[in-house]
C-alpha positions in Angstrom: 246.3 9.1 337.2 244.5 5.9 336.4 245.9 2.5 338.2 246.7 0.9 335.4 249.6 3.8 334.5 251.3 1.8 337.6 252.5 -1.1 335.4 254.9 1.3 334.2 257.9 2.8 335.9 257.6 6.5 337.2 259.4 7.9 334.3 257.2 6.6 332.0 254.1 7.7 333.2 253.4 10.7 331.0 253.5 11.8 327.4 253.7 9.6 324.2 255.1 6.1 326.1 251.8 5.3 328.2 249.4 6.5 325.3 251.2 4.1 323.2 249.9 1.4 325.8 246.7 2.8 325.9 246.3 2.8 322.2 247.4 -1.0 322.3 245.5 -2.3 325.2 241.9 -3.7 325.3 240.3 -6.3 323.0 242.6 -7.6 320.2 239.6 -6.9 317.7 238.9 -3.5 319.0 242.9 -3.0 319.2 243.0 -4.3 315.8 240.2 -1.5 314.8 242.1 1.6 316.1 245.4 0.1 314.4 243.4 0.2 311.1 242.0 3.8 311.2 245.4 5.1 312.0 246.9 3.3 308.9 244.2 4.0 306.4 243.6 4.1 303.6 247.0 1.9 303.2 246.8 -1.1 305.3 244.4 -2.9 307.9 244.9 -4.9 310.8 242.9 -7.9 312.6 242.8 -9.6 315.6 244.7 -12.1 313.9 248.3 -9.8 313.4 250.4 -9.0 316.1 252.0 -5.9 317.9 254.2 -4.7 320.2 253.7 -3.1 323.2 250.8 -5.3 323.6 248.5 -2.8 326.1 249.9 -2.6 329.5 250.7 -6.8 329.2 253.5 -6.6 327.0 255.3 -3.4 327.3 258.5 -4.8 325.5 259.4 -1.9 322.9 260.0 -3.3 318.8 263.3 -4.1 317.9 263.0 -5.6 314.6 266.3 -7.9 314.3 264.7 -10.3 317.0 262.8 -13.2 315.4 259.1 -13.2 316.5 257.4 -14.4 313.6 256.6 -11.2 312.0 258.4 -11.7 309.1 260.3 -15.0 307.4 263.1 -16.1 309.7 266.2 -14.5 307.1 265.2 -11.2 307.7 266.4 -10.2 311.5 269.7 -11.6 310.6 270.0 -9.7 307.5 268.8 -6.8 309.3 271.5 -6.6 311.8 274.1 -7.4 310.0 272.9 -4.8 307.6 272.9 -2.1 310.5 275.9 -3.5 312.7 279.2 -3.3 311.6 279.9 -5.7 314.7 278.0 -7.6 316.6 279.1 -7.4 320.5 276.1 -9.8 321.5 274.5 -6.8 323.4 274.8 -4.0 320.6 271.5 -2.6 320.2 269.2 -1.3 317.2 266.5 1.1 317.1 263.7 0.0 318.6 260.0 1.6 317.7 257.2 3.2 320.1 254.5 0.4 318.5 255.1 -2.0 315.6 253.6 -4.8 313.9 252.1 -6.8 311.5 249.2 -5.3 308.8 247.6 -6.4 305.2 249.2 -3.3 303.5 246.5 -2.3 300.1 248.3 -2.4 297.2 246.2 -1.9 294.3 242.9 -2.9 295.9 245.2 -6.0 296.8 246.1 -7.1 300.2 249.9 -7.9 300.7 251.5 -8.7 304.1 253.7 -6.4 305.5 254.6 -4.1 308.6 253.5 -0.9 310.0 256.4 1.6 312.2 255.1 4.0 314.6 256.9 6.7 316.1 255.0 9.0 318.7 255.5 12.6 320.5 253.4 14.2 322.6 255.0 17.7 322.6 257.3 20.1 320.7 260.4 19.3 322.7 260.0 15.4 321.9 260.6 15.9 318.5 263.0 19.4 318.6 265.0 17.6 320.9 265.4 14.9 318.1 267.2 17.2 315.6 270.2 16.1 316.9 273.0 13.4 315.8 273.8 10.1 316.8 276.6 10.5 319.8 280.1 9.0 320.3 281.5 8.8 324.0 285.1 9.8 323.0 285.7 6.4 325.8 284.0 4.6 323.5 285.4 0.8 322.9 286.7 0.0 318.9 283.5 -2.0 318.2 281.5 1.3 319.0 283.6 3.1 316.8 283.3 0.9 314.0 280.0 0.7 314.3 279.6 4.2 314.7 281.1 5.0 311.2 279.4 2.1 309.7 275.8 3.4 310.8 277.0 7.1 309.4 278.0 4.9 305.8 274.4 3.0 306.0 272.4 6.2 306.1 274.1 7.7 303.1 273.7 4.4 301.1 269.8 4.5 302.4 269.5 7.6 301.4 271.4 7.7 297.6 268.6 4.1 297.6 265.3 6.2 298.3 266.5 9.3 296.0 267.1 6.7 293.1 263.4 4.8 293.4 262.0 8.3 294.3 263.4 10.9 292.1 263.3 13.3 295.2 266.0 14.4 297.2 267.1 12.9 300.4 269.6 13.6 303.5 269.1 10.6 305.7 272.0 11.3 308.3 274.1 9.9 311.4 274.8 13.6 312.5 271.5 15.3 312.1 268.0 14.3 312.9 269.6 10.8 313.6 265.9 9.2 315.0 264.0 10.1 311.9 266.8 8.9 309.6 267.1 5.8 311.1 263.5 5.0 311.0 263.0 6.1 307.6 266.3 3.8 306.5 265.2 0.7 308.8 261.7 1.3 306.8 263.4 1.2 303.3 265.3 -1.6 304.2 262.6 -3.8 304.5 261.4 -2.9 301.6 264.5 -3.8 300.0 264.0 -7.6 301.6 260.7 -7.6 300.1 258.4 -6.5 302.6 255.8 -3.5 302.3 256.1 -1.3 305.3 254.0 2.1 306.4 255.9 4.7 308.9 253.5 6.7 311.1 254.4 9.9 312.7 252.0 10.1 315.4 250.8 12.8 317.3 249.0 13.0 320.3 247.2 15.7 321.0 246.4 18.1 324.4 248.8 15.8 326.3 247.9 18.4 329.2 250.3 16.9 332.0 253.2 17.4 329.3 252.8 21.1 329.6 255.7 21.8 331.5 258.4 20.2 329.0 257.3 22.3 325.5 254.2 23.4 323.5 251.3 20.7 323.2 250.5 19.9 319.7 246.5 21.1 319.8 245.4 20.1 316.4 246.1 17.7 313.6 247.7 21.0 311.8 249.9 22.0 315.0 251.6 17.8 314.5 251.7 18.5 310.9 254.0 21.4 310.7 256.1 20.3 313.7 257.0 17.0 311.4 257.5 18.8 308.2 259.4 21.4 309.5 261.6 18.9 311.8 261.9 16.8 308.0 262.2 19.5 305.4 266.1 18.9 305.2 266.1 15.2 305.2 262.8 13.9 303.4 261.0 15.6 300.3 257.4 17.2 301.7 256.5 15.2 298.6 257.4 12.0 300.3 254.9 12.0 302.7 251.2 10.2 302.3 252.0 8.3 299.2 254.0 5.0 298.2 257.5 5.1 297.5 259.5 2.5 295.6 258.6 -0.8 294.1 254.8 -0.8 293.7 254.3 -4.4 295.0 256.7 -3.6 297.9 256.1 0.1 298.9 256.8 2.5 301.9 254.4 4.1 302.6 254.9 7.2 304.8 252.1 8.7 307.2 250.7 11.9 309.4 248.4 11.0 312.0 247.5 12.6 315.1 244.8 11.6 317.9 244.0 12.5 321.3 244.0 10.0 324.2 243.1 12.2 327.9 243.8 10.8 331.0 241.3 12.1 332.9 238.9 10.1 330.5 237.8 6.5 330.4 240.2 3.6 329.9 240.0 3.3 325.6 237.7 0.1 325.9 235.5 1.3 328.5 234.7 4.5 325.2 236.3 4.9 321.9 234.7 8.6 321.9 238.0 10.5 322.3 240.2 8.1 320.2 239.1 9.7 316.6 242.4 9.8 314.4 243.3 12.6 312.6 245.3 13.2 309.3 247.2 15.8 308.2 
């Protein structure tokens, strides 16, 4: 294990969470480089955007109804009172494994806009997320009302992205509650005017994840583990295209690359961070 793994807590050590670090850490340019490879051909990023984790610096996860300059200052508080029934002061929202800012390429034009990315590292990460979103039967009234609120927002998200798509869609609180919630929180900006793209990311050969479920071993291994985990929630047509408003799309993404950590730190070589799509 390399030093630098010990700016994170023990848990955290393995799978997608420290490649997520690794894929942020190092140079902003050469950051900035990676970021663009894995959102290509749809959007590019410089030294200039920001993200979240920032390397091992910044570990603080995206949650995208606090104000950080990203987007105009209207949007977070739209956002959560989009998502949150109530708002207990400490009621959380999803948060994402990396996200930023990016130039998304809309008609060989630049736009600004956001990119979403969620990451696995083996089967069990993402068959484990084919579940719903839980209620502790203790739970307080605000948690119920929010609970039945987020079920209410899904279904609205979802009759939204079937309307601008002409495709079928089952965005739900009580199945495969992570991906519906990303692909809703991603339509949603849209809605406010800002182009997003949504990377499933996959890393590959993440050897000292052996022990929890199967490694994804090739860009086709992450491919069908995403499509099969989305078949009843988001058309296969959905994926590596815009959706919606032309000028203010979402733009949904496969990618898959392999980061070893029994290799050099990713600025010391850039050899084993080629990105694959599916």
């Amino acid at each position: 294990m390399h030093d630098i793994l010990e700016k994170l807590g023990d848990k955290q050590r393995r799978g997608s969470k420290p490649r997520c670090h690794w894929l942020t850490h190092g140079d902003k340019a050469v950051v900035a480089e990676r970021l663009t490879k894995l959102l290509a051909p749809w959007g590019k990023v410089t030294s200039k955007n920001k993200w979240l984790p920032d390397g091992f610096e910044n570990t603080t996860e995206a949650e995208l109804i606090h104000p950080r300059g990203w987007v105009p200052e209207n949007i977070p508080p739209q956002l959560k009172e989009w998502w949150l029934f109530i708002d207990t002061g400490n009621s959380r929202t999803p948060n994402f494994d990396i996200a930023g800012t990016c130039d998304v390429v809309i008609d060989s034009d630049l736009r600004e806009g956001l990119f979403l990315i969620e990451a696995k590292a083996h089967s069990s990460e993402i068959t484990n997320e084919e579940k719903g979103k839980s209620l502790n039967p203790r739970s307080s009234e605000n948690s119920f009302c929010n609970h039945i609120h987020i079920g209410r927002v899904l279904a609205d998200a979802s009759a939204h992205l079937q309307k601008i798509t002409r495709l079928p869609w089952a965005l739900s609180r009580d199945s495969h509650y992570q991906m519906s919630n990303r692909f809703a929180w991603a339509w949603k900006l849209t809605d406010l005017g800002i182009p997003v793209i949504l990377v499933y990311l996959g890393f590959l050969n993440a050897k000292e994840m052996d022990d929890q479920g199967e490694l994804f071993t090739s860009a086709k291994d992450w491919e069908d583990a995403v499509k099969t985990h989305s078949q009843n929630l988001v058309p296969a047509e959905a994926w590596e295209q815009p959706l919606g408003k032309p000028d203010v799309p979402l733009i949904p993404l496969i990618r898959s690359m392999e980061i070893p950590f029994d290799q050099a730190l990713p600025e010391d070589s850039g050899e084993h961070l080629r990105v694959f799509r599916s």
